[in-house]
C-alpha positions as CSV (number, residue, x, y, z in Angstrom):
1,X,-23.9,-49.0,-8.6
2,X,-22.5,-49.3,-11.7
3,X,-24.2,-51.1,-15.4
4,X,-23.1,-52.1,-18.1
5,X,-25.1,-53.6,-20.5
6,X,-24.0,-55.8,-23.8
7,X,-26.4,-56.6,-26.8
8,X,-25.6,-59.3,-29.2
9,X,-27.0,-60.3,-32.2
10,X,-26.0,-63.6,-33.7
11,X,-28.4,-65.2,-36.3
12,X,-31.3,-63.3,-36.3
13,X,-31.2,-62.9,-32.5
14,X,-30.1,-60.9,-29.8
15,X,-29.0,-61.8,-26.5
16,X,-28.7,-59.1,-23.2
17,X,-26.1,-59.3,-20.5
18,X,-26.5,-57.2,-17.5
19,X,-22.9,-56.5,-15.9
20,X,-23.3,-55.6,-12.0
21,X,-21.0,-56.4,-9.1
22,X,-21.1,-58.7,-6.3
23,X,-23.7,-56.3,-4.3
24,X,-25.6,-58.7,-2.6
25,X,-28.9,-57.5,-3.5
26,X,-27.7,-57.3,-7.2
27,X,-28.3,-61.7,-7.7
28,X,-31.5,-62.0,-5.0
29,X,-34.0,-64.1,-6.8
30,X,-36.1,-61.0,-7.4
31,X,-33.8,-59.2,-9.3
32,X,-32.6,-62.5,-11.0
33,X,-36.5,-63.1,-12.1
34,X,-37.2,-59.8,-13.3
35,X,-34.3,-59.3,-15.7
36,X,-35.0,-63.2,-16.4
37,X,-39.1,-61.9,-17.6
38,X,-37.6,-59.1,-19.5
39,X,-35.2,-61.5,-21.0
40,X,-31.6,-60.0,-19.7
41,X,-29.1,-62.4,-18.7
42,X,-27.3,-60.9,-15.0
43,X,-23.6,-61.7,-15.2
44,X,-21.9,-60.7,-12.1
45,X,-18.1,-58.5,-12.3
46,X,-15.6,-61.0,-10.7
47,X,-14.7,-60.0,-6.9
48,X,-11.5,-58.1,-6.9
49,X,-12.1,-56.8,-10.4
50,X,-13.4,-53.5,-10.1
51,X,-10.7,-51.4,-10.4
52,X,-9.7,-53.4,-13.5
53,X,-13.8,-52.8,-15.6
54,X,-15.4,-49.8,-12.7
55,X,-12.5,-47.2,-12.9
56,X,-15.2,-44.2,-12.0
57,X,-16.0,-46.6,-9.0
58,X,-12.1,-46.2,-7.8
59,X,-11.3,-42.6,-9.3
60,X,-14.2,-40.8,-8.5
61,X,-16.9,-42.7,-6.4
62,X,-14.3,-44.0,-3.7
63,X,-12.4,-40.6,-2.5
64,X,-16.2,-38.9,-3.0
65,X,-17.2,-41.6,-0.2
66,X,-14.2,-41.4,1.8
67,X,-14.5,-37.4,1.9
68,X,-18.2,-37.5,3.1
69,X,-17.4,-40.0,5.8
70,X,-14.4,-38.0,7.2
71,X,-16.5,-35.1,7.5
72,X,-19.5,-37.7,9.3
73,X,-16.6,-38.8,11.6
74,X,-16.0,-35.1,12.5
75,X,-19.7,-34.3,12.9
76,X,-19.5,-37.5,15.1
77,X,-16.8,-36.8,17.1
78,X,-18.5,-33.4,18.0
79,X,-21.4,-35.0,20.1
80,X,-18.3,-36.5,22.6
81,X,-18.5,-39.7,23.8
82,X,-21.3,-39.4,26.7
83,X,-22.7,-42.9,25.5
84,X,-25.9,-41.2,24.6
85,X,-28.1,-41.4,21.6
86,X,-26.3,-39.5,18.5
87,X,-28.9,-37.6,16.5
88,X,-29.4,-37.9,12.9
89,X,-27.9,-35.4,10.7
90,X,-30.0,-32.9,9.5
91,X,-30.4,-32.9,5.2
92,X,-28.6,-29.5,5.6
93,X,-25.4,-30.7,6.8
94,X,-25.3,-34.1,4.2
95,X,-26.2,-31.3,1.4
96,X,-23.2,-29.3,3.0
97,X,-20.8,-32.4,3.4
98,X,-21.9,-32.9,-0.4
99,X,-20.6,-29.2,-1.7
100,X,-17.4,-29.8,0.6
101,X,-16.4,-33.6,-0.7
């Protein structure tokens, strides 16, 4: 997830701006009243911008993700295709998914 917040003081008063993307859970009336009581205003990122205003979302964040789920897909892939319940993965092999990405 990424934040940015914006502070502006015009006349003797500030106003705070949340910046947050289109995550739906990001606008739910719950988040929208708490920021509301604290007095921050949520301003959502346009669709389609975030390459343009979250570059560590596209230069780091993205091909981080896409490593860790290649190496899911292969731990995947090693339980076959018998139909059966896959397990979970154990914290061990995230935490070693993590060191490899």
């Amino acid at each position: 997830m990424s934040v940015w917040c914006l502070i502006s003081k015009k006349g003797g008063w500030s106003s705070s701006f949340l910046f947050m993307d289109h995550f739906r859970c990001h606008y739910s009336d719950t988040v929208k009243a708490r920021l509301d009581s604290v007095g921050v205003q949520l301003k959502l990122i346009s669709k389609g911008c975030t390459s343009i205003v979250q570059p560590i979302d596209v230069g780091v964040n993205k091909p981080f993700k896409d490593r860790i789920k290649s190496q899911w897909w292969e731990w995947m892939i090693g339980f076959g295709q018998d139909g059966g319940n896959i397990p979970t993965p154990s914290r061990e092999d995230v935490q070693h998914w993590v060191v490899e990405a």
